[in-house]
N, C-alpha and C positions, 0 to 999 in steps of 0.2 A: 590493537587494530582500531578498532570501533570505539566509539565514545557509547562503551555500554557494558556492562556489569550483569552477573550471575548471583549478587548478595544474596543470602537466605532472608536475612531481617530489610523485611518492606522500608522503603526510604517514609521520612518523616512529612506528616500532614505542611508541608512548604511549599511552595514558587519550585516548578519544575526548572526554570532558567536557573534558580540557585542552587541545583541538585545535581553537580556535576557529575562526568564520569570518570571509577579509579582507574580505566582502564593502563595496561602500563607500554602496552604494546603498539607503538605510534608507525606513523605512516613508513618513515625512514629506514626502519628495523626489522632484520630477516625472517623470516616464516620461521626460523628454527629459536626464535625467540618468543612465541606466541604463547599464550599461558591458555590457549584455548583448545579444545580437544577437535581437531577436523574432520571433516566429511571427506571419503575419497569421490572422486566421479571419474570416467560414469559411475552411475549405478547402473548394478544388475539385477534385470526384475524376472520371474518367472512369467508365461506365456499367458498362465491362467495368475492375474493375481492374488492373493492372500486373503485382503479387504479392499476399503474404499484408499483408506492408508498409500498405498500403495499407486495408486494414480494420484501422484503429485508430483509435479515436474516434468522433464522433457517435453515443454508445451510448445505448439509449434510456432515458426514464423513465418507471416504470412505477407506478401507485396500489397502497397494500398494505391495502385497504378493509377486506381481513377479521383481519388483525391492528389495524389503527387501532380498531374496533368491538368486538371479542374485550377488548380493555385499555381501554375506553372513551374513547380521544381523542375529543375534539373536533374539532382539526383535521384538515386532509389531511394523510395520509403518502406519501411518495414516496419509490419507491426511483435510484436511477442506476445501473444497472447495468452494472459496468465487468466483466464477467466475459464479454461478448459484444465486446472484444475478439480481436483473433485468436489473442494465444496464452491466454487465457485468464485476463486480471486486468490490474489500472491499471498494473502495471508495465512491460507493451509500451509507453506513450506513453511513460515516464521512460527506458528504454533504449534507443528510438531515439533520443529525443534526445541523450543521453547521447553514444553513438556519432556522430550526426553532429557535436556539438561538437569533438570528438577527431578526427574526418578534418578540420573547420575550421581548425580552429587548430594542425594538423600535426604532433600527436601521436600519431594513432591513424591509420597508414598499411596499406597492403596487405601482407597476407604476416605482421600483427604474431599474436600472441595475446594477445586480452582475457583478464581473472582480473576474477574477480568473488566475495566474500562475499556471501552471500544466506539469507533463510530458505525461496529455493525460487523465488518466483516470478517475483523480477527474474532468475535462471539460468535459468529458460523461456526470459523476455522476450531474453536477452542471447545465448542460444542459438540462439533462432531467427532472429535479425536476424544473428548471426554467422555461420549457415549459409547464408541467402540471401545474405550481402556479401560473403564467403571469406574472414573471420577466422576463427583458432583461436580455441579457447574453453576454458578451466577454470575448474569454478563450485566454489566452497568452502562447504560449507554443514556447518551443524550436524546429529548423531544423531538428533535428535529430530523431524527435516524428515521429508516422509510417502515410504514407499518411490513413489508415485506419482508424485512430483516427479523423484526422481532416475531414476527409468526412461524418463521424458518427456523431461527432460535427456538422456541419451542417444541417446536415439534421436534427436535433435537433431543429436549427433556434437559433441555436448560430454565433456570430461574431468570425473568429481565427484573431488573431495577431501573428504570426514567430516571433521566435528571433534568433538572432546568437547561434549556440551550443555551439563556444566555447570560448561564454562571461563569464566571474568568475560571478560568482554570488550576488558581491558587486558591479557589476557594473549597472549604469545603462541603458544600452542598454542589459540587460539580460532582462530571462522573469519573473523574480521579481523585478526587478527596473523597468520594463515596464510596469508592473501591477500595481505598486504602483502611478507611476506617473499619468497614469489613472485616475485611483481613486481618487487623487487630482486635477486635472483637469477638470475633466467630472461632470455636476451636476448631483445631485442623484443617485451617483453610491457611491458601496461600494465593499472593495473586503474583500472577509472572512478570506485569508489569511489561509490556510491549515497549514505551518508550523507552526501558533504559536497558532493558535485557539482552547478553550480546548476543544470542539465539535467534533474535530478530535481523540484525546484517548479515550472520556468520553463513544463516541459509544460502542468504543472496549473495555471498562472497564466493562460498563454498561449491554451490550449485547452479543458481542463476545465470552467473557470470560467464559459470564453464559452458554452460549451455547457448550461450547467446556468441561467445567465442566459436564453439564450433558447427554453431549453424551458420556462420559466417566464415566462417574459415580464416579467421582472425581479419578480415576484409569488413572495418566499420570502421567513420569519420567522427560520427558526432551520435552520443546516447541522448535521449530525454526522456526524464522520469520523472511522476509526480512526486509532491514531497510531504507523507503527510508524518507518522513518525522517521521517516527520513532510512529509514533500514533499509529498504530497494537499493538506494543512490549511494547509501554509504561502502555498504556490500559488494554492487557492482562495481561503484566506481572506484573503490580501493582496488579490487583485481584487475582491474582497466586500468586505472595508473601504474600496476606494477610490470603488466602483461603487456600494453600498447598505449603508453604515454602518450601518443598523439591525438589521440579520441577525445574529442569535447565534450564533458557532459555539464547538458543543461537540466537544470533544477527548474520546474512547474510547481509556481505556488500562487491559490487563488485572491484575487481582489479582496481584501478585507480580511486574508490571513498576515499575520506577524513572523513568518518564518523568513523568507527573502529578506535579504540585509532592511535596516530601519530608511533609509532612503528611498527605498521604491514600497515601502507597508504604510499601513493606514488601519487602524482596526476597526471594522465597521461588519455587519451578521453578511453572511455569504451564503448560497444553497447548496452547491456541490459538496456529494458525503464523500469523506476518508481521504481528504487532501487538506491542509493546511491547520491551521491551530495559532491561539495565543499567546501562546510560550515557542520556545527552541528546544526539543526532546531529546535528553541526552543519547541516543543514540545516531544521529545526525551530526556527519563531520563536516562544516560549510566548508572548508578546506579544500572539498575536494569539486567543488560547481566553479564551473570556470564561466557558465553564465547563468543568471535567475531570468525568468521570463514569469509575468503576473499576467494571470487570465482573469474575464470577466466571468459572470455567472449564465449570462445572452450566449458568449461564440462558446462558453465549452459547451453548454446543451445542444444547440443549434449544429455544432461540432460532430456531438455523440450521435444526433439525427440523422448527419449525413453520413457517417460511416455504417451506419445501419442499412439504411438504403440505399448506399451506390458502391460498400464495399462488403455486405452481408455480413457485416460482422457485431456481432451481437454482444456489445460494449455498453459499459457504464457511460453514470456521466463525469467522473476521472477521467474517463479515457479522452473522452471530447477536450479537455483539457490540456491533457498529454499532448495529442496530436496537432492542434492548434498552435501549442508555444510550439514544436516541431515544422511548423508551415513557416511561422515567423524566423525562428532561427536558423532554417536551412536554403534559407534562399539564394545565400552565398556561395552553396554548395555546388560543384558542377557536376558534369554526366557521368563520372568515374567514382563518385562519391558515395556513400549509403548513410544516412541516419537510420538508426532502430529507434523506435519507441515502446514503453512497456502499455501496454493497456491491461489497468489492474484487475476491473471484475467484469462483470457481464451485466445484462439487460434486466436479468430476473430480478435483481432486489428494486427494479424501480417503477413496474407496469403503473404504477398509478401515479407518477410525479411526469418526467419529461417527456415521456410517450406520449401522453395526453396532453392536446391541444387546449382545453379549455385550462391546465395547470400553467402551462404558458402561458400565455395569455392573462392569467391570473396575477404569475407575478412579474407581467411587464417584458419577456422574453422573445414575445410573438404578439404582431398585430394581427386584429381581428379579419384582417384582408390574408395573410400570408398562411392560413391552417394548412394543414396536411390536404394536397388534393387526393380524390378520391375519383376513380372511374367508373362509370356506369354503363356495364356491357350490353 
């Protein structure tokens, strides 16, 4: 399926672009060929759930009328709102799964400690699933991750390990060469490795997909997803190519990431967390984006601000991104039509970065004339 892999032995301290995937099961080739073990859906939950576990998924879709109107779409806009997960973004589906692959296949046993590289929200997602199941946990994340994440992580009863922001990604004092080394260092540790692990698409193949199918009632033109290990896009958009070929899906990736083909990238430091990267994540099939759309790091915040306030929807600044390349690419779109967009997490991991006016401001997003008006009753 997916350009991504279950290996037990951690891929070598190298260039993730050179770390390709074994997968053997390509686009072309029937579901009764998959070497992968699936998820049926729905799923069925009991009335009272179990644990936290268990509120992940069926997240609802919601109309963003008054942004769709505000930028004059034609069509309907829809958001998917994966931040009503339980720990707060699409990465709790990929890290449970993740982990039950790893107790399946007898790698990821009791007593072990998961490691995990992140830019934050898959270390929620891996933390919280590790504090309910009684693994250890150390999340390696880069400086530039929001102090709201790693407090959140903590208080999980996960271990953070920092790394330099702006270590390339083949290095290793990055937070993938730091996780790695980990993991071969440390007994009974293993790390799941999000970018190459097929647990990471197979979620959103499996499940995502099903659900955004039939909360549309298979009635959707054009998908846009952020891309940051690329598993949402790959997941989705493999079950959209196979289910309703005619659905476009656009790939969102930030100003100064290297994922979008080399003609439209430029490598240069960027603010928006858990989108974009310096490598191509073996899990990411570019095969399957039928367009890239690059956002800046101004309209996706400015973006995320607006759907706060004029569509109460309590988004990251991903999602500001999301939605933006979705303004652009759907313009073409007429009154019959629908785009979905995923908006990945929520507001919580950022009260201190785009919320605040004076952070704007700070780094050139917002003139000093344009702050947040405030009313005085």
């Amino acid at each position: 399926m997916v350009r991504g892999t279950s290996d037990v032995v951690p891929p070598p301290l190298s260039l993730l672009s050179s770390d390709p995937s074994h997968c053997t099961w390509t686009e072309k080739k029937p579901r009764t060929e998959s070497p992968h073990q699936h998820h049926k859906w729905p799923v069925s939950k009991p009335k009272i759930l179990r644990d936290a576990l268990d509120y992940i998924g069926d997240t609802p879709m919601i109309r963003m009328d008054r942004i769709r109107k505000e930028y004059g779409l034609k069509c309907e806009l829809v958001a998917k709102c994966e931040f009503f997960n339980c720990g707060g973004s699409v990465k709790d589906r990929v890290a449970v799964r993740m982990i039950e692959i790893g107790e399946n296949e007898g790698y990821l046993k009791p007593g072990m400690t998961i490691i995990e590289p992140t830019s934050g929200n898959t270390g929620i997602s891996i933390a919280l699933a590790a504090a309910l199941k009684g693994y250890k946990c150390i999340i390696v994340m880069p400086e530039k991750m929001s102090a709201e994440k790693a407090a959140l992580i903590k208080a999980l009863g996960a271990k953070i390990i920092r790394t330099p922001t702006d270590a390339k990604s083949s290095s290793p004092e990055s937070h993938l060469g730091t996780a790695k080394r980990l993991a071969q260092e440390l007994p009974d540790a293993v790390m799941l490795n999000q970018y190459r692990n097929c647990g990471n698409p197979l979620s959103h193949y499996d499940q995502t997909a099903e659900e955004i199918l039939y909360q549309c009632e298979g009635k959707l033109d054009m998908m846009v997803i952020g891309v940051g290990t690329g598993g949402t896009l790959t997941g989705v958009g493999r079950k959209f190519k196979e289910k309703c070929p005619s659905v476009k899906i656009v790939g969102v990736d930030p100003e100064g990431s290297e994922i979008a083909p080399s003609e439209l990238s430029r490598c240069a430091n960027f603010e928006v967390e858990g989108i974009g990267y310096d490598f191509s994540p073996a899990v990411l099939d570019h095969s399957l984006v039928d367009q890239w759309v690059k956002v800046s790091d101004a309209d996706t915040f400015k973006m995320a601000r607006e759907l706060i306030l004029k569509e109460g929807l309590l988004c990251g600044g991903s999602s500001g991104s999301a939605v933006w390349a979705a303004v652009q690419a759907a313009k073409n779109l007429n009154e019959n039509q629908r785009c979905v967009v995923v908006l990945p997490d929520g507001v919580r991991n950022y009260m201190t970065k785009f919320l605040q006016d004076n952070w704007m401001i700070e780094k050139g997003f917002l003139g000093c004339n344009d702050e947040t008006p405030t009313k005085t009753w």
